[in-house]
C-alpha positions in Angstrom: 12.2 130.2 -31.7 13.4 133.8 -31.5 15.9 136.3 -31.1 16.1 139.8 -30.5 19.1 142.6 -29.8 18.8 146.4 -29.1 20.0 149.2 -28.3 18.4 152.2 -27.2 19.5 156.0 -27.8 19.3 156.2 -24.2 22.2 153.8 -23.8 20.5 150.6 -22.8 21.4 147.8 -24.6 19.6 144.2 -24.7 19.5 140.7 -26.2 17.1 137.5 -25.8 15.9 134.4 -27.6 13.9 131.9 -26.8 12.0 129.3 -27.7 7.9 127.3 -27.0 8.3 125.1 -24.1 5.8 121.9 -23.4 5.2 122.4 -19.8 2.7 119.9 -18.4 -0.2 119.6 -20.7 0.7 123.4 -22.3 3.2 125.4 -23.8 5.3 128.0 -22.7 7.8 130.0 -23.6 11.5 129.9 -22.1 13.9 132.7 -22.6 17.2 133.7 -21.7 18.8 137.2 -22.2 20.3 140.0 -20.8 20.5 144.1 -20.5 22.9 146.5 -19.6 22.8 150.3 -19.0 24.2 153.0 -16.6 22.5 154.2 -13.5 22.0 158.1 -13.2 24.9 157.7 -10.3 27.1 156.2 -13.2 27.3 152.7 -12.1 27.5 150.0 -14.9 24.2 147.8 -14.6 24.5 144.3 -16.1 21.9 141.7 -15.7 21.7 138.5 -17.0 18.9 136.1 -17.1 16.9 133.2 -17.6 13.0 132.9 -17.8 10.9 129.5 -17.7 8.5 127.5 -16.0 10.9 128.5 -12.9 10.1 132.2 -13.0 12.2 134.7 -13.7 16.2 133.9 -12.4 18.3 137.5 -13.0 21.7 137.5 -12.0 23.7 140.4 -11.9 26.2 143.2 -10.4 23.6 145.0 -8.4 21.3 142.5 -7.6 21.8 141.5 -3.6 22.9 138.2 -3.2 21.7 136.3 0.1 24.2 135.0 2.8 25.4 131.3 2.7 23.3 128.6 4.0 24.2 127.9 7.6 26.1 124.2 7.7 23.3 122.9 10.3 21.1 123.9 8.1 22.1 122.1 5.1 22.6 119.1 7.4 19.2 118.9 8.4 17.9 119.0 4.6 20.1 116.7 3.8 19.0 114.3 6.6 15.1 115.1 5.9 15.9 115.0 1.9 17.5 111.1 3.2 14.5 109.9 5.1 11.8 111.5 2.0 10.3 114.4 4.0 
């Protein structure tokens, strides 16, 4: 396990820990953290995140965020997620 904070003279700031994973027949390692500076147009940037055998998952004010899922769409997974396809 780990853990780590900083903060930059440059004004970013940051923190993660983690620890070794068993994934499959290996380890890895899973973190989760987050960082935080402002852009040279003076917008606050805050991003948090997780990392892990799922990639890496930021969320965060700038970040774009996809539209919702159309409701025939989430009809027709749920239909194919019912009949195992």
């Amino acid at each position: 396990m780990y853990s780590e904070i900083y903060d930059t003279q440059n004004g970013i700031s940051a923190q993660e820990s983690g620890n070794q994973r068993l994934v499959g027949n290996s380890y890895g390692t899973a973190a989760q953290g987050s960082y935080q500076y402002t852009s040279p147009e003076g917008v606050p940037v805050q991003i948090q995140y997780i990392a892990d055998e799922n990639g890496f998952q930021p969320v965060g004010n700038v970040l774009p965020t996809p539209p919702p899922t159309p409701e025939a769409i989430l009809r027709s997974l749920q239909y194919n997620a019912a009949r195992g396809f």
